[in-house]
DSSP file (Angstrom, degrees, kcal/mol; ACC not computed):
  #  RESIDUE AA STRUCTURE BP1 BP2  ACC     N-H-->O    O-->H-N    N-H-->O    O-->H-N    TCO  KAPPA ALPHA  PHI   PSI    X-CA   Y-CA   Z-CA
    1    1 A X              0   0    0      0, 0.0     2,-0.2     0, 0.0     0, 0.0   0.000 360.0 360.0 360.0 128.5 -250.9  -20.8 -328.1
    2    2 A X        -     0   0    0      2,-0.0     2,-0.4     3,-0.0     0, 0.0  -0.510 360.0-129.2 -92.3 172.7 -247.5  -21.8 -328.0
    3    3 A X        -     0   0    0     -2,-0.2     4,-0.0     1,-0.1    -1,-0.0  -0.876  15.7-136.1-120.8 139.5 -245.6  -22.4 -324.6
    4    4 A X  S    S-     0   0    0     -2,-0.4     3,-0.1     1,-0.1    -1,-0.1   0.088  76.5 -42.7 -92.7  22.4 -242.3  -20.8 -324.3
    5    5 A X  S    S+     0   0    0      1,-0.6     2,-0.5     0, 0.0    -1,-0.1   0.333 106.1 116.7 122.6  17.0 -240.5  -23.4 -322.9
    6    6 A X        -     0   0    0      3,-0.0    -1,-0.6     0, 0.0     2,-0.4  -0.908  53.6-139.8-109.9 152.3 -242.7  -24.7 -320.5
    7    7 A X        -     0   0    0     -2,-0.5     3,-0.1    -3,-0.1     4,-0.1  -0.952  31.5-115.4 -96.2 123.5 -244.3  -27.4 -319.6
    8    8 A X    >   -     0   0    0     -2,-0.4     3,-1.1     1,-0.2     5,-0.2   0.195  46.6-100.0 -45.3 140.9 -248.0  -27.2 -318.1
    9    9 A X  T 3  S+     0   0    0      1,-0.2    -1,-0.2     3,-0.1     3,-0.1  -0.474  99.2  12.6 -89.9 175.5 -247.9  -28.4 -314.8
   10   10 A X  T 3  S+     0   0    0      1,-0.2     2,-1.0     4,-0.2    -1,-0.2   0.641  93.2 126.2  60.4  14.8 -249.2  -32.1 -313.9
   11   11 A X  S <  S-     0   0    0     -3,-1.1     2,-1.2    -4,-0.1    -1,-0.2  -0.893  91.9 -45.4-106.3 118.2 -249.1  -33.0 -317.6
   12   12 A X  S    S+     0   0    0     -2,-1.0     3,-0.1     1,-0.2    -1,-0.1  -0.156  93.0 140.7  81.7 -48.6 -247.2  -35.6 -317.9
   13   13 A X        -     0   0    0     -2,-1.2    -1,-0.2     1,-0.3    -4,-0.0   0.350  63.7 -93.4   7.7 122.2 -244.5  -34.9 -315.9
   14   14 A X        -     0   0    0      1,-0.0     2,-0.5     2,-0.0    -1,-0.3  -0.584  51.6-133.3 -55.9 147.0 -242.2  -37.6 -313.1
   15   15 A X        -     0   0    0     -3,-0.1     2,-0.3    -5,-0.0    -1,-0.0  -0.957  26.9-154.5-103.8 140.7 -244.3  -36.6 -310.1
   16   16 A X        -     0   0    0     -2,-0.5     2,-0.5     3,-0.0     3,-0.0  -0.861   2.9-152.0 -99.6 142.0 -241.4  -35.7 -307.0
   17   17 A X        -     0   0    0     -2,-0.3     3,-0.1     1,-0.0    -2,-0.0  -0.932  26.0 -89.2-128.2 174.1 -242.3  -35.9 -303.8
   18   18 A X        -     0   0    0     -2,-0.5    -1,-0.0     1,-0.1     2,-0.0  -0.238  48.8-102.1 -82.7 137.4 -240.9  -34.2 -301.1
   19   19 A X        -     0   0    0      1,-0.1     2,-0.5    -3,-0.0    -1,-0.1  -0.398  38.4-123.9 -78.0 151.0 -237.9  -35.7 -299.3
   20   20 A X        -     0   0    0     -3,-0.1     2,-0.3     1,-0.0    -1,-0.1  -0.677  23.0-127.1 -96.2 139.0 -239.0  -37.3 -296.3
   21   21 A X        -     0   0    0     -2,-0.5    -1,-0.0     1,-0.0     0, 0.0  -0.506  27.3 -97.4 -46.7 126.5 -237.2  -36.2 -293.0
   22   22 A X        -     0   0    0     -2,-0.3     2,-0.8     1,-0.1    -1,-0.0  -0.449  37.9-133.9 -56.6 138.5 -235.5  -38.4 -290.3
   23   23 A X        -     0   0    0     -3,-0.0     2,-0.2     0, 0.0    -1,-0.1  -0.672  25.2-169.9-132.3  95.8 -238.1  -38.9 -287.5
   24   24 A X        -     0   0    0     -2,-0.8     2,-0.3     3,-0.0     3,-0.0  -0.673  24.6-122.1 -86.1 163.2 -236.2  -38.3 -283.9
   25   25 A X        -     0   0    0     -2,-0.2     3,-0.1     1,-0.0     2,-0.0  -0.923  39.7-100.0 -95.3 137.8 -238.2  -39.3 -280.8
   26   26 A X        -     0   0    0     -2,-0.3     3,-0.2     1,-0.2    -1,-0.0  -0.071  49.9 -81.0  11.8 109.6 -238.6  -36.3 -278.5
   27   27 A X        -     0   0    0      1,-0.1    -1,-0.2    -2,-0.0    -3,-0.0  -0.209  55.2 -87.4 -78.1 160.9 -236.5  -35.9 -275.7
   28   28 A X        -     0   0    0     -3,-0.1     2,-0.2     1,-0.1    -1,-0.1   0.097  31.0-149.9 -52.4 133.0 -237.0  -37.4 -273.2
   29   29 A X        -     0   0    0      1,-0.2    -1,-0.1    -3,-0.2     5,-0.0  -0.576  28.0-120.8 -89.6 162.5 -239.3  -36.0 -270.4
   30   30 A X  S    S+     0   0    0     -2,-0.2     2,-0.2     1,-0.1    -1,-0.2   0.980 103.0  19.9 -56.7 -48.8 -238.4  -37.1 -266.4
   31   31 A X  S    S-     0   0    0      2,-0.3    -2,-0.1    -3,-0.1    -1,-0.1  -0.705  77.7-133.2-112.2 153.9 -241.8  -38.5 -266.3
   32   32 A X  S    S+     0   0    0     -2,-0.2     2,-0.1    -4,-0.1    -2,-0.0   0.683  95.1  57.8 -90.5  10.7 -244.0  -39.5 -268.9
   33   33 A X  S >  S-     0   0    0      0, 0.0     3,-0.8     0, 0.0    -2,-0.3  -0.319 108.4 -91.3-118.4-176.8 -247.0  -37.7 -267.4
   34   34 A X  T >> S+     0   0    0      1,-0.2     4,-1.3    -2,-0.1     3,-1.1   0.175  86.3 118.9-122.9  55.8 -246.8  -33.8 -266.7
   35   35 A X  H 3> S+     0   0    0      1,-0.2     4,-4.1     2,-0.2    -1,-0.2   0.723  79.2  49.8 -32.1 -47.8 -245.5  -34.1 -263.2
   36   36 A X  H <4 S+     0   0    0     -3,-0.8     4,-0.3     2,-0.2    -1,-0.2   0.533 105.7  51.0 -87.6   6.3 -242.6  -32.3 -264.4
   37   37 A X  H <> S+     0   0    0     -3,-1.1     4,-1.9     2,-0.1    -2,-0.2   0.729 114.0  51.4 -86.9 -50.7 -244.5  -29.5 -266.1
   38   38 A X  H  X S+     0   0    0     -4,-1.3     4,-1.7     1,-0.2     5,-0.5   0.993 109.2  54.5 -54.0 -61.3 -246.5  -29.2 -262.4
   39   39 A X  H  X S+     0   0    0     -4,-4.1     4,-0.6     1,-0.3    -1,-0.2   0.892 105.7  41.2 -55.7 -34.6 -243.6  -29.0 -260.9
   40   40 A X  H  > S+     0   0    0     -4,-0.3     4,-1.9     2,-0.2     3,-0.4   0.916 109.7  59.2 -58.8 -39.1 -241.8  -26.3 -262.5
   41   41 A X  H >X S+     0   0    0     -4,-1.9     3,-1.9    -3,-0.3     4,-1.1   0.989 112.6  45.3 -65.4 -61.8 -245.0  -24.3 -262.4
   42   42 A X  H 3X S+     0   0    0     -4,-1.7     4,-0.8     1,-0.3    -1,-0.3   0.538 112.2  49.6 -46.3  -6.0 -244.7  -24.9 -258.2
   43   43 A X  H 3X S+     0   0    0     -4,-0.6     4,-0.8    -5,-0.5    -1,-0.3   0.910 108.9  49.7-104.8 -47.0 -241.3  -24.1 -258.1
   44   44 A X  H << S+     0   0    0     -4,-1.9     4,-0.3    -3,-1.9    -2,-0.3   0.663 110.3  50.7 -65.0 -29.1 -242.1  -21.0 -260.1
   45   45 A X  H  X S+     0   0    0     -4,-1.1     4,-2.6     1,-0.2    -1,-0.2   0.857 112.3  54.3 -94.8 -23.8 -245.3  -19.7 -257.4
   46   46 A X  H  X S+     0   0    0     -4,-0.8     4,-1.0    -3,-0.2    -2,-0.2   0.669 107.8  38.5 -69.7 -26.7 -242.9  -20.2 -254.8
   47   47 A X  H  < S+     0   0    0     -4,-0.8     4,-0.2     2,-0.2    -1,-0.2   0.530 118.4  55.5 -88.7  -1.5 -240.0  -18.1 -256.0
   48   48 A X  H >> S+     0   0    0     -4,-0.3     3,-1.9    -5,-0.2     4,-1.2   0.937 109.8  47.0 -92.6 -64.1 -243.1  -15.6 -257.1
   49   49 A X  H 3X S+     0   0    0     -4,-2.6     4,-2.6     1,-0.3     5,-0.2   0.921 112.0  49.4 -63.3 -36.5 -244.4  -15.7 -253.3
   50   50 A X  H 3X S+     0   0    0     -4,-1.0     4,-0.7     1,-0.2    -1,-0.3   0.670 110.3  47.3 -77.3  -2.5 -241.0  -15.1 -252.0
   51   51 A X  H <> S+     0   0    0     -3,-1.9     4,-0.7    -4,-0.2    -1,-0.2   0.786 118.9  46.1 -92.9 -42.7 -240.3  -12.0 -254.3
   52   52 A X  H >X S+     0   0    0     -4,-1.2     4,-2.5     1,-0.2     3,-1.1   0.958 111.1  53.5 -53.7 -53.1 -243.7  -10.9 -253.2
   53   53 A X  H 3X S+     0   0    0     -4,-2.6     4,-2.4     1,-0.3    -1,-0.2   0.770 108.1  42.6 -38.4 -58.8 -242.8  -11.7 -250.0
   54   54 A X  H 3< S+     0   0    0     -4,-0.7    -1,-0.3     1,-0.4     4,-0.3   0.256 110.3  62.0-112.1   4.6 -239.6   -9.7 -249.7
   55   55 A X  H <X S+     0   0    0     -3,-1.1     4,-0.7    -4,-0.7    -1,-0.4   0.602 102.0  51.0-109.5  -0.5 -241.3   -6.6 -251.5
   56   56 A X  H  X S+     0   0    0     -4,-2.5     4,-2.9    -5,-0.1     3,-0.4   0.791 106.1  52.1 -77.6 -23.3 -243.5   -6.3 -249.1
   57   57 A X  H  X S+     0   0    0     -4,-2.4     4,-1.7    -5,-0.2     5,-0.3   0.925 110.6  51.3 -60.2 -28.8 -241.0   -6.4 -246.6
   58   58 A X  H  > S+     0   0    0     -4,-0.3     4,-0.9     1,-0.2    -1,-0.2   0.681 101.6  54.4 -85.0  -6.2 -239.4   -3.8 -248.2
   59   59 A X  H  X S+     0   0    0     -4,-0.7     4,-1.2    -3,-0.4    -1,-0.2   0.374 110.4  50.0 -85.6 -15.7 -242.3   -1.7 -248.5
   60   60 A X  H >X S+     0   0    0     -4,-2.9     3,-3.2     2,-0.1     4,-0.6   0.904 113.1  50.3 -59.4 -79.5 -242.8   -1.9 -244.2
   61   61 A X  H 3X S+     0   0    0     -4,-1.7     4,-1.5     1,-0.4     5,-0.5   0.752 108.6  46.5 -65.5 -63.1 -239.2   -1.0 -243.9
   62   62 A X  H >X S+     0   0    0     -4,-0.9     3,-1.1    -5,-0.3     4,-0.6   0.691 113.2  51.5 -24.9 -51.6 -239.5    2.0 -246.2
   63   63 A X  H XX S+     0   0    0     -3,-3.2     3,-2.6    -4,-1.2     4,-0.8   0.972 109.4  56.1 -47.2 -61.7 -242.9    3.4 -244.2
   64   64 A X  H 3X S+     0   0    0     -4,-0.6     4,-0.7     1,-0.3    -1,-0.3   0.660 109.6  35.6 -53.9 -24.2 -241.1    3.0 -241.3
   65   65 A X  H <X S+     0   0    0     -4,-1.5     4,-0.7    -3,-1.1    -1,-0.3   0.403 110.1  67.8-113.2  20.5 -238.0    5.2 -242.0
   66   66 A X  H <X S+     0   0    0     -3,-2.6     4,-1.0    -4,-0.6    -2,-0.2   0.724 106.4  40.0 -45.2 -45.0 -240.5    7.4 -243.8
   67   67 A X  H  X S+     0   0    0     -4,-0.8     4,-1.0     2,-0.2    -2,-0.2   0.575 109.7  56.4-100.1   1.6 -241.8    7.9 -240.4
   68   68 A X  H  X S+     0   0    0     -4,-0.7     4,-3.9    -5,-0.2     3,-0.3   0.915 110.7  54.9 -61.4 -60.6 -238.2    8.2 -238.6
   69   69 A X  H  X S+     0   0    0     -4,-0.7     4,-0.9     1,-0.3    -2,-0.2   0.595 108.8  38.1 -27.1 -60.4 -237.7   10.8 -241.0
   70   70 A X  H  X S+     0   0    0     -4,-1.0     4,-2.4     2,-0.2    -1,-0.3   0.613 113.6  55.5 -54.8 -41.7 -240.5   12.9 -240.4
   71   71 A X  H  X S+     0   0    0     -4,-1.0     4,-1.3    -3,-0.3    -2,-0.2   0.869 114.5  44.8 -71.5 -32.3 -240.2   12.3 -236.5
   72   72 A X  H  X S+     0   0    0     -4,-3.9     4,-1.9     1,-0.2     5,-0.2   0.953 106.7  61.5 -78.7 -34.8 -236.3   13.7 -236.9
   73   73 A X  H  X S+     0   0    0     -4,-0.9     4,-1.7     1,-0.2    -2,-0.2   0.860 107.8  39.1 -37.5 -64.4 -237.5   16.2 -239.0
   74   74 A X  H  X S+     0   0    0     -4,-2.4     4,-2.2     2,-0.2    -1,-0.2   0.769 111.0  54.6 -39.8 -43.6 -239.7   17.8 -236.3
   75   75 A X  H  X S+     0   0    0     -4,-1.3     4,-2.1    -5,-0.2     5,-0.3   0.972 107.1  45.0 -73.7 -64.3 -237.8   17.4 -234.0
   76   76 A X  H >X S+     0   0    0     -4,-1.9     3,-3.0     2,-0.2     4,-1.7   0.820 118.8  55.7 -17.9 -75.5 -234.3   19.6 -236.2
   77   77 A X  H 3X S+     0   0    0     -4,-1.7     4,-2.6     1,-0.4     3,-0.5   0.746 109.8  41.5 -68.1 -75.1 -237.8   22.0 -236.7
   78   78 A X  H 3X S+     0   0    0     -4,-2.2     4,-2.2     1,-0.3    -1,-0.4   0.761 116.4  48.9 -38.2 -46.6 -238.2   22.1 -232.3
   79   79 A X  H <X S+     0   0    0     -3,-3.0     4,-2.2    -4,-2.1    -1,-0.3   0.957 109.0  48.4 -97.0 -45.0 -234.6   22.6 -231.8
   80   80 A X  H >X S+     0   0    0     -4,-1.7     4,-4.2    -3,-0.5     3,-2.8   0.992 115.3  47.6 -36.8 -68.6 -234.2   25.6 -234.5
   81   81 A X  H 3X S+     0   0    0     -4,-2.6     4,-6.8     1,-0.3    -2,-0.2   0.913 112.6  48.2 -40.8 -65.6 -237.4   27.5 -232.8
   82   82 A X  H 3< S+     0   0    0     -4,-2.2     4,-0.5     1,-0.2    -1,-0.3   0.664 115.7  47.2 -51.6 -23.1 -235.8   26.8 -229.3
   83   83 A X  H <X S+     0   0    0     -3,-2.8     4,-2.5    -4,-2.2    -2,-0.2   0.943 115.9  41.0 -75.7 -59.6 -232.3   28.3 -231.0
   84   84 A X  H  X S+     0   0    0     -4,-4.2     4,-1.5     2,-0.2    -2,-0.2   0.947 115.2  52.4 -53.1 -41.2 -233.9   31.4 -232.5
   85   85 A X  H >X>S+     0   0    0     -4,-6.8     3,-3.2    -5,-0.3     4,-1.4   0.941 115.1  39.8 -65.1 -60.1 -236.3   32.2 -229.3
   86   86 A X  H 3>5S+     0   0    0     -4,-0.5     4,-1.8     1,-0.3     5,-0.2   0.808 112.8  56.1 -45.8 -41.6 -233.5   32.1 -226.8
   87   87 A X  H 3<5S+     0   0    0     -4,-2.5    -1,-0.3     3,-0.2    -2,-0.2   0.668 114.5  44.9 -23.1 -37.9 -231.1   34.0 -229.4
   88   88 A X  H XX5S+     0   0    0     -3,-3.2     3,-2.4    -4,-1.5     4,-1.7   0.979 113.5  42.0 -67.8 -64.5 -233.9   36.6 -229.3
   89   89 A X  H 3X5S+     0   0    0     -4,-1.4     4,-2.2     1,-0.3    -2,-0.2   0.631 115.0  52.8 -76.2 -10.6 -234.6   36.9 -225.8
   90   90 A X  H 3<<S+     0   0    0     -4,-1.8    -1,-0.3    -5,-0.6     4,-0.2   0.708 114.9  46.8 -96.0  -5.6 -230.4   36.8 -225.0
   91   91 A X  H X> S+     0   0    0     -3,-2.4     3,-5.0    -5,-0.2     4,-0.6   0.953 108.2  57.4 -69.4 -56.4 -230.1   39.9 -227.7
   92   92 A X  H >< S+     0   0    0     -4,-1.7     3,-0.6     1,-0.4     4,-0.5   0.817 116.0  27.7 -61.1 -51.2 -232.7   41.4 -226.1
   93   93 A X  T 3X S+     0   0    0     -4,-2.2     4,-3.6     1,-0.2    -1,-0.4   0.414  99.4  98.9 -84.9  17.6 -231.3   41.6 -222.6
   94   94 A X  T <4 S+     0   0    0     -3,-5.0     4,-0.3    -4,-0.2    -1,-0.2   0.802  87.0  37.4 -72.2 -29.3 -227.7   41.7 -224.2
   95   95 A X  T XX S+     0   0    0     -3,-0.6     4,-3.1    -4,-0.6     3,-0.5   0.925 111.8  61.1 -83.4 -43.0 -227.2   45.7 -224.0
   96   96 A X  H 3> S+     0   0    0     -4,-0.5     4,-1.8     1,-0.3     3,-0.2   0.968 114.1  38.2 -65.7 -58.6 -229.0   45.6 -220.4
   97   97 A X  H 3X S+     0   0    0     -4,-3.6     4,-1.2     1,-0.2    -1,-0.3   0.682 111.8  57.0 -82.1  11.4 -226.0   43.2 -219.2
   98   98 A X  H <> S+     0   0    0     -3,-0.5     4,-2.0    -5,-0.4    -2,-0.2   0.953 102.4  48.4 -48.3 -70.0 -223.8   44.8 -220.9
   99   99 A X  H  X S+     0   0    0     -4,-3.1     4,-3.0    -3,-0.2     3,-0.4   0.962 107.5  57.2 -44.5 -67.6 -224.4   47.9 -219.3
  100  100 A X  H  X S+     0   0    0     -4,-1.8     4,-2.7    -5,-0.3    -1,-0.1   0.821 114.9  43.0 -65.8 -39.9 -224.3   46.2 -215.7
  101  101 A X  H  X S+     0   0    0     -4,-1.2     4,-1.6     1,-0.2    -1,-0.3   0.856 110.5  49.6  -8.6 -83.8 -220.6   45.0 -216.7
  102  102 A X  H  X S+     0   0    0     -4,-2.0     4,-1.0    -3,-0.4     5,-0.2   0.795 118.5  40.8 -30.5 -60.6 -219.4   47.8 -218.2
  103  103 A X  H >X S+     0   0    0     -4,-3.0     4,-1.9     2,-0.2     3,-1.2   0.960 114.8  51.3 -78.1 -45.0 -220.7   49.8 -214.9
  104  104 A X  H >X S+     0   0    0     -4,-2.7     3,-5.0     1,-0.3     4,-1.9   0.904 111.7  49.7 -61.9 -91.6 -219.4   47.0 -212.3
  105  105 A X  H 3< S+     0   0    0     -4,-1.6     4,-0.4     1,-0.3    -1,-0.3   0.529 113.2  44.2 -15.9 -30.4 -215.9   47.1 -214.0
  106  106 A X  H <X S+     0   0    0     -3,-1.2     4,-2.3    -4,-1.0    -1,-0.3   0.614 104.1  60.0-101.6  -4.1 -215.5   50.7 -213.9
  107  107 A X  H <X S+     0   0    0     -3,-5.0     4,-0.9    -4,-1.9    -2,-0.2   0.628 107.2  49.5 -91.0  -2.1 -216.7   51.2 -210.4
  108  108 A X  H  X S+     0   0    0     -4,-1.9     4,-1.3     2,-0.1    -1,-0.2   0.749 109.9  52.4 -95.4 -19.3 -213.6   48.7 -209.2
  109  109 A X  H  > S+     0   0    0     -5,-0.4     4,-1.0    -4,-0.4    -2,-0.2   0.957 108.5  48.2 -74.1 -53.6 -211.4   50.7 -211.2
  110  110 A X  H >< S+     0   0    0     -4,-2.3     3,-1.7     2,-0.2     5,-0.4   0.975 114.9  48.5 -42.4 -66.0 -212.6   54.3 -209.5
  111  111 A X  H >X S+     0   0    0     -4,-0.9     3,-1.7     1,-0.3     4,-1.2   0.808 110.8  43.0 -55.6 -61.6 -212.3   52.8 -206.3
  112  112 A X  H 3< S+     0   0    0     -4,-1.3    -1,-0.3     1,-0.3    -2,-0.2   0.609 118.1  51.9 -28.7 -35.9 -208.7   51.2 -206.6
  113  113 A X  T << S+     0   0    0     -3,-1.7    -1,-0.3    -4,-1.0    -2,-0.2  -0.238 109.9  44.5-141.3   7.9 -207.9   54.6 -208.3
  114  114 A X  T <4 S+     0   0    0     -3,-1.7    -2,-0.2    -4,-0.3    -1,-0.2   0.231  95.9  97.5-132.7 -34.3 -209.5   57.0 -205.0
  115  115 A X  S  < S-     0   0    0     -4,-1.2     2,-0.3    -5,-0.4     0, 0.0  -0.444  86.7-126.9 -61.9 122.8 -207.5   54.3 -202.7
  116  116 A X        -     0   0    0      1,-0.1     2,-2.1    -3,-0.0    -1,-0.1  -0.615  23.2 -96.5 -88.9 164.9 -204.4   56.3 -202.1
  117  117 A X        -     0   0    0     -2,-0.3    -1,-0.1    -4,-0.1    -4,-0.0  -0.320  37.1-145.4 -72.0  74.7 -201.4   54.9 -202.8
  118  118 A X        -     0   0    0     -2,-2.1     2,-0.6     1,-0.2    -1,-0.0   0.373  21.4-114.0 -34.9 142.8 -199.3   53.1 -199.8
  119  119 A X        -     0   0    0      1,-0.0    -1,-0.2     3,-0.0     2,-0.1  -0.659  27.3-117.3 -47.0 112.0 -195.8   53.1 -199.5
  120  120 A X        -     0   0    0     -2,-0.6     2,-0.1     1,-0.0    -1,-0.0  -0.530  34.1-145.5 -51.2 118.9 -194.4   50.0 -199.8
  121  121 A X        -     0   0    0     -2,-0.1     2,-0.5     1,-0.0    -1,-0.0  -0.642  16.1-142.0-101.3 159.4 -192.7   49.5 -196.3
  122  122 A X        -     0   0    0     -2,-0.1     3,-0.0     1,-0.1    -1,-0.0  -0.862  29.6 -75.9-132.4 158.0 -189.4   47.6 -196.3
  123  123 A X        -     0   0    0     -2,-0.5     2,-0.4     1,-0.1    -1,-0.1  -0.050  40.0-137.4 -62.3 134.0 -188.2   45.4 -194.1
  124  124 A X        -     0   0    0      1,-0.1    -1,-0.1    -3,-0.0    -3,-0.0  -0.715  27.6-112.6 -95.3 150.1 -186.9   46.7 -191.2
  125  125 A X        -     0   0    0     -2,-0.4     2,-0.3     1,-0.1    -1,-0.1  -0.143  27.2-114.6 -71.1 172.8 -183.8   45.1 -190.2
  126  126 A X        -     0   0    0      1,-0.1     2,-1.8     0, 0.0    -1,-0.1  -0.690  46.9 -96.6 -99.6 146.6 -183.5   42.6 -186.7
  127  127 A X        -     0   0    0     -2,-0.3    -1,-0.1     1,-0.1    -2,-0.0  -0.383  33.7-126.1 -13.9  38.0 -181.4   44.2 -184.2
  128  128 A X        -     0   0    0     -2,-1.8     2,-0.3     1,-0.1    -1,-0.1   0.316  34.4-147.2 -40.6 113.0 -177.6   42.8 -184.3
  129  129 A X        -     0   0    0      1,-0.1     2,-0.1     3,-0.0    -1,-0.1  -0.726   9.2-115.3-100.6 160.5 -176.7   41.7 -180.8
  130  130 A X        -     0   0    0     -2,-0.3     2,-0.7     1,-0.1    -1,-0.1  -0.023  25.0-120.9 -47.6 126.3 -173.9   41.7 -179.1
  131  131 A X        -     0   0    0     -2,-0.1    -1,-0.1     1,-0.0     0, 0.0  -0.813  35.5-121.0 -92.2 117.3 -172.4   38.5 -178.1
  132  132 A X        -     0   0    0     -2,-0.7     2,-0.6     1,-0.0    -1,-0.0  -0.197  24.2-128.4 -60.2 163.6 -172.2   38.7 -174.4
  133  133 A X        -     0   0    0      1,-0.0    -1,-0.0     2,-0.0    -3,-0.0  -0.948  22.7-114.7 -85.7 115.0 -168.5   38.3 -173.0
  134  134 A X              0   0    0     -2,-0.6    -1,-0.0     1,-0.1     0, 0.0  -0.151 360.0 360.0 -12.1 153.7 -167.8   35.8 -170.4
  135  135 A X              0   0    0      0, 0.0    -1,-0.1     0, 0.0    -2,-0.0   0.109 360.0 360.0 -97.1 360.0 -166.7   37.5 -167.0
């Protein structure tokens, strides 16, 4: 078989090998042990407990004006009832003082109006005296 312009590999051939890379050291750690690995994890459960921390505070506060909420709520509910019953019970006697108004107001007009009517008296004049005379 002939080969179409190749050559089979590993026959013959320069072997290449792969260019080699520059070889860094690793930067540097603070410590050479993994003190500074610990620490970060501590640093990290401590900002974790204080997030915990401060959602549970935030889940008291919330109960609590859950139950502010509810307590004003009842109470608006109390104050309504206390509006409507007294609203009822001042319709209810509204015509019955009404009436006693009504009646008291026209019985001061009859009377004023049965009062006969005075003269206006007018001022009666003083006496003009006499200037005595010497003698």
């Amino acid at each position: 078989m002939p080969s179409r312009g190749r050559e089979p590999r590993g026959s013959g051939g320069d072997q290449v090998s792969p260019p080699r890379y520059p070889e860094t050291t690793p930067p540097p750690m603070p410590s050479g042990d993994y003190t500074y690995t610990v620490e970060i994890v501590m640093r990290m459960q401590e900002t974790m407990g204080k997030l915990t921390e401060a959602v549970d505070t935030l889940k008291s506060k919330q109960s609590d004006q859950t139950k502010k909420l509810e307590k004003l709520s009842q109470q608006m509910y109390a104050a309504i009832v206390l509006v409507v019953v007294f609203g009822g019970i001042i319709t209810f006697f509204a015509k019955s003082i009404n009436d006693l108004i009504f009646h008291y107001l026209t019985a001061q007009a009859q009377q004023q109006q049965t009062q006969p009517i005075s003269q206006p008296q007018q001022p009666q004049e003083a006496p003009k005296q006499v200037p005595k005379q010497p003698r």
